[in-house]
C-alpha positions in Angstrom: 0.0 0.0 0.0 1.2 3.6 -0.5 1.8 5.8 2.1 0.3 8.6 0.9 1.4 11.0 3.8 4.8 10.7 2.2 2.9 13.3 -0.6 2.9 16.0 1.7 6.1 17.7 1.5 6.6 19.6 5.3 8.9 22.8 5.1 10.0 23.2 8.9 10.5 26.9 10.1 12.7 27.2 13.4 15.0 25.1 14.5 14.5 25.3 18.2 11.4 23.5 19.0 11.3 22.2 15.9 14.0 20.1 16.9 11.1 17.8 18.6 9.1 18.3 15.3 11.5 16.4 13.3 12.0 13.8 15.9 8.1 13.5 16.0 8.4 13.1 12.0 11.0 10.7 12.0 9.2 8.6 14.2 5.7 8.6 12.2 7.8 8.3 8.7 7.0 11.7 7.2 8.5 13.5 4.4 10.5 16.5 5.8 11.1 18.1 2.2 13.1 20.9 3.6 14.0 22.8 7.2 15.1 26.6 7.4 16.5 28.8 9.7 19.0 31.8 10.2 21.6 29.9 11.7 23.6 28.5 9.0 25.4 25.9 11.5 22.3 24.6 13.0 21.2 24.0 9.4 23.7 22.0 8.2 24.0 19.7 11.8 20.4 19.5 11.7 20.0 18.5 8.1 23.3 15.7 9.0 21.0 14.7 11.5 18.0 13.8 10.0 18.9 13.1 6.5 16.7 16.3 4.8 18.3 17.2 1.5 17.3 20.6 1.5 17.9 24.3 3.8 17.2 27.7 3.5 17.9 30.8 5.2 14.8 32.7 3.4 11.7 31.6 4.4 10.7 33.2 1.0 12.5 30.3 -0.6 10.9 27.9 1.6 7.7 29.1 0.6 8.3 28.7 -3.2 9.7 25.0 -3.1 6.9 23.3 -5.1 8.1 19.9 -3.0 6.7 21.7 0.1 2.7 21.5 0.9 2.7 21.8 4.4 4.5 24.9 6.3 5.2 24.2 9.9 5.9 27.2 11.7 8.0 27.0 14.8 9.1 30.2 15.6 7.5 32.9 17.8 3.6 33.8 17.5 4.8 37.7 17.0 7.1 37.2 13.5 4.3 34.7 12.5 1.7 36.9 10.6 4.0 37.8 7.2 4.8 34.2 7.1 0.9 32.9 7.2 -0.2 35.2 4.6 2.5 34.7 2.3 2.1 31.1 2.8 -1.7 30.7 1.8 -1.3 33.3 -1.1 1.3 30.6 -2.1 -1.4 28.1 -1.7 0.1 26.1 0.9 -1.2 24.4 4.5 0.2 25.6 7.5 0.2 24.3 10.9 1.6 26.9 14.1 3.2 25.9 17.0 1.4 27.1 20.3 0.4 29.3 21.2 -1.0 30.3 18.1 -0.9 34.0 19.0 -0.5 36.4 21.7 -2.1 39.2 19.9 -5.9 38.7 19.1 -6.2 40.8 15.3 -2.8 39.0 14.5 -4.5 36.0 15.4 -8.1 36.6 13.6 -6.2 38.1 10.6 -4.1 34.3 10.0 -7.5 32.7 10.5 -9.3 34.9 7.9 -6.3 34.7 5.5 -6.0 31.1 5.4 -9.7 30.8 4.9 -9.6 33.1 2.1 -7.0 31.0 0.2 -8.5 28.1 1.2 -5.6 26.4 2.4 -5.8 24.7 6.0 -4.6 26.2 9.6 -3.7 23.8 12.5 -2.8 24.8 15.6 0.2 22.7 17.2 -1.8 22.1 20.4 0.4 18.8 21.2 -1.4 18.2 24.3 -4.2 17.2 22.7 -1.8 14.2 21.1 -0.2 13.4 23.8 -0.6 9.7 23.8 -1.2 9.0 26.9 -4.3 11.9 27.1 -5.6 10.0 24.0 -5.2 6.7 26.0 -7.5 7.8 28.6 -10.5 9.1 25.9 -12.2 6.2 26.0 -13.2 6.4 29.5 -14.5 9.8 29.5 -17.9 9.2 29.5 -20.6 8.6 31.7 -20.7 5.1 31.4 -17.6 4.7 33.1 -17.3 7.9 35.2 -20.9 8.9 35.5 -21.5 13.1 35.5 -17.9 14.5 35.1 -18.2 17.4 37.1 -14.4 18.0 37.7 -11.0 18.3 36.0 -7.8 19.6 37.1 -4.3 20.4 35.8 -1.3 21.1 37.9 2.2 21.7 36.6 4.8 23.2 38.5 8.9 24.3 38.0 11.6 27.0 37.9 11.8 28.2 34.6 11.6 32.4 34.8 13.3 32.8 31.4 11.2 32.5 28.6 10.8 33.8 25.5 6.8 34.5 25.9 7.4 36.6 29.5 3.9 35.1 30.2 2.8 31.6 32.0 -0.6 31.7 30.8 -0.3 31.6 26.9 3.3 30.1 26.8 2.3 26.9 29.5 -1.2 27.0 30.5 -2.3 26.9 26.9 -1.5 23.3 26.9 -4.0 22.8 29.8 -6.8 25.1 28.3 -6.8 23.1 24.8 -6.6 19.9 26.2 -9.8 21.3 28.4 -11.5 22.5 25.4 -10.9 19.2 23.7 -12.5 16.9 26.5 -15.1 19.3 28.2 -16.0 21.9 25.3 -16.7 25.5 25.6 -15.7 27.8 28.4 -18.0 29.9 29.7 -16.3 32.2 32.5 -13.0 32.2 34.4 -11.2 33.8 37.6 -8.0 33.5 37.5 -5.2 34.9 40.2 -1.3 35.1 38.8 1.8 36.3 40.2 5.1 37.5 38.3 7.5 36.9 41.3 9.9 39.9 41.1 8.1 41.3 38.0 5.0 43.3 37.7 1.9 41.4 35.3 2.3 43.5 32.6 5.9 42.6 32.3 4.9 38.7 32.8 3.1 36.4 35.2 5.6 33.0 36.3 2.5 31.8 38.3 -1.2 31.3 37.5 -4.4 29.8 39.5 -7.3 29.9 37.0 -11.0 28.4 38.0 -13.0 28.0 34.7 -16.7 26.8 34.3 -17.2 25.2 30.8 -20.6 25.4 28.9 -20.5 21.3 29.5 -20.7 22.6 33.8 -17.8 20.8 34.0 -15.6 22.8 37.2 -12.2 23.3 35.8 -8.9 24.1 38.2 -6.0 24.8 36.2 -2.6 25.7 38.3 0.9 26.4 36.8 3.6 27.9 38.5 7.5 28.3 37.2 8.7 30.1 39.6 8.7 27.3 42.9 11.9 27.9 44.5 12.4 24.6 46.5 13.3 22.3 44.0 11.7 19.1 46.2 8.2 20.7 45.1 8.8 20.4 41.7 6.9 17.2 41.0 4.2 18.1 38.3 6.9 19.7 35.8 6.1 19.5 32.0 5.5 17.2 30.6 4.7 15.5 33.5 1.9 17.8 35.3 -0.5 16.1 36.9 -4.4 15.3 35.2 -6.7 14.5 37.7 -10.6 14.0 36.2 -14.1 13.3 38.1 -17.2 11.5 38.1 -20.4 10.5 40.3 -19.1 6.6 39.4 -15.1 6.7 38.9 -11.8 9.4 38.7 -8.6 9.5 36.3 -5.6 10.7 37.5 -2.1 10.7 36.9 0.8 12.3 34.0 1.1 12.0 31.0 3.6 8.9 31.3 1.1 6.6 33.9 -2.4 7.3 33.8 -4.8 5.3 36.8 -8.8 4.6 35.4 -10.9 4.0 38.5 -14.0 2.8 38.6 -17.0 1.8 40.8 -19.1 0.2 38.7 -20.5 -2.0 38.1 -17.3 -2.9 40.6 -14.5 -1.4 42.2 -11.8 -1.8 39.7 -8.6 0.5 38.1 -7.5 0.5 34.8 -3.7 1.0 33.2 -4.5 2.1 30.0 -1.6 1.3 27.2 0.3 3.8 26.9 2.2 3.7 23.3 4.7 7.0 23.4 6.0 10.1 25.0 4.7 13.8 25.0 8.2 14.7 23.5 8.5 13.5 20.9 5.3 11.3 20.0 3.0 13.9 20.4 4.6 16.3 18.1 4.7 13.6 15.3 0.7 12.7 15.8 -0.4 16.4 15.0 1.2 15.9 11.9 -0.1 12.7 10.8 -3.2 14.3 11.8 -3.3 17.3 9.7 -2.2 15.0 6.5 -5.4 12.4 7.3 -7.3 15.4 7.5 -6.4 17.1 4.6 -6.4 14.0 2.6 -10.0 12.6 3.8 -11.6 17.0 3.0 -11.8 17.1 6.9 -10.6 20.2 9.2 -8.5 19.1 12.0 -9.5 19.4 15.6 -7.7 22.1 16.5 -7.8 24.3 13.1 -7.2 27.9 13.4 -10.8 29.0 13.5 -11.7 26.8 16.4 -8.4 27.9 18.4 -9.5 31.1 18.6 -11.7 30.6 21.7 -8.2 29.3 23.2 -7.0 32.2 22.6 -10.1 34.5 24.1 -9.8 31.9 26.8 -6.2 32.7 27.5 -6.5 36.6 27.5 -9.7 36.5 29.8 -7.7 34.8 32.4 -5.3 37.4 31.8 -7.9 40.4 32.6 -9.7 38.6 35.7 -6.0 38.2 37.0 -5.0 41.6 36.3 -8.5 43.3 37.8 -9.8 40.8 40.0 -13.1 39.6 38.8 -14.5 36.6 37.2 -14.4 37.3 33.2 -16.9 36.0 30.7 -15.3 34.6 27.8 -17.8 36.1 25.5 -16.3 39.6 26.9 -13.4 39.1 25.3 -14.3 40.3 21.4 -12.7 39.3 18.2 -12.4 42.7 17.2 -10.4 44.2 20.4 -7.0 44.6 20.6 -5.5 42.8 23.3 -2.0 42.2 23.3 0.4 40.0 25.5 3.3 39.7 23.0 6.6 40.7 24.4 7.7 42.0 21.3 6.5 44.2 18.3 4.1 41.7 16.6 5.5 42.0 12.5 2.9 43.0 10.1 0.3 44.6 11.8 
């Protein structure tokens, strides 16, 4: 049989995370047509590495290589919006590494310009891939855990210097799409955050967010990267810990050794098989899964349009931090300009 996956040339962008990209790739087969990035040294060991043919230092050039169908973007969400539209003028697919933006007409504009084009937009949320997350799907539901009423996320570490200056798009984003994939919809959120030795403007290290999905399922997402005792570190990514509940059972664990337990119709717990790592498995089944959906006409699961509600998610719990108050999700328009990006976002 063919594998027809190998017909969608991917044209890597960024060579830092992407590193986990290509290993992803490698493990799922793909065809890596051709990786690019302004270092001309990490080009040519990366290339050595994982036997790709082809680099560029232009992501113009990138963009016109007729091998190349699918443009995975891997560098920040602020020097991202040039790149998407001249990507879907060019009539290719693109998929964008979390979080998709930090700046909400940056991020409306990529949706709109893809769906003008008509070209596809993924959003790299890799938690949702996470094998060990998808291991667990099948039990949440209420034949095995009755009403889920409950769902928490807790990841903890010290890690104050990142490139995003902010906890809440750069980590919690995980949390919040993998959320949104289970539970639905949000529907409201308070959310208290700390910066440590920095103000909030300049960049929270520390979040506590309560959400209330649509679903009514009671949501408690913690981070914190800025724990100083480094015994308490116990729920760092990619191991933080999932803990879900039910009127008849619970799931809890990481993302490495997930527990099932049930009551009925008899006390029992379940090891689900896990097959794969977060880093690098994950990275490789968001590709496969934008190439099965593009070839079977479908959108993916996390396509641009749909992760914009992560994105009104993330800046709401943003605003109730910053003034206090429990935020509606619907308050946070389309149309406003809120802005978390550390740096001047290119193109707007």
């Amino acid at each position: 049989m063919t594998n027809y996956r190998q017909n969608y040339g991917i044209g890597l962008v960024g060579l830092g995370i992407g590193q986990q990209h290509l290993r992803g790739y490698r493990c799922q087969d793909l065809n890596v047509a051709a990786i690019c990035d302004l270092d001309q040294n990490l080009l040519a060991a990366t290339a050595e590495e994982f036997g790709i043919q082809k680099t560029y230092t232009q992501i113009t050039d990138l963009i016109a290589d007729p091998e190349i169908r699918i443009i995975d973007l891997a560098i920040q969400p602020w020097l991202r919006l040039p790149v998407v539209r001249a990507a879907a003028r060019a009539g290719k697919h693109l998929l964008c590494q979390k979080p998709f933006s930090m700046n909400m007409r940056q991020a409306v504009e990529m949706v709109e310009v893809c769906e003008a084009n008509e070209v596809e937009l993924m959003v790299n949320q890799n938690s949702c891939f996470v094998p060990g997350f998808v291991a667990i799907e099948p039990y949440l539901n209420s034949q095995h855990l009755g009403e889920i009423y409950h769902a928490s996320i807790t990841c903890d570490g010290w890690f104050l210097d990142f490139p995003e200056q902010h906890v809440i798009p750069a980590m919690m984003v995980h949390h919040v799409g993998l959320i949104y994939k289970w539970f639905g919809t949000f529907e409201n959120v308070y959310c208290q955050a700390h910066g440590h030795k920095r103000s909030l403007d300049q960049g929270e290290v520390m979040a506590v967010a309560q959400l209330k999905t649509t679903s009514g399922v009671q949501v408690l997402l913690s981070c914190n990267w800025g724990f100083l005792g480094a015994a308490g570190h116990t729920h760092c990514h990619s191991y933080e810990e999932i803990r879900i509940q039910g009127t008849k059972g619970a799931i809890c664990g990481h993302s490495n050794d997930l527990s099932v337990h049930l009551t009925e119709p008899e006390e029992q717990e379940i090891k689900p098989e896990i097959d794969g790592d977060w880093f690098p498995h994950a990275f490789g089944n968001v590709m496969v899964h934008l190439i099965d959906s593009l070839e079977k006409g479908e959108k993916p699961i996390t396509d641009g349009r749909r992760n914009l509600h992560v994105v009104q998610t993330l800046f709401a719990m943003f605003e109730s931090a910053k003034n206090g108050r429990l935020v509606a999700i619907n308050e946070i328009a389309l149309d406003e300009d809120y802005d978390l990006s550390p740096a001047p976002v290119l193109g707007l």
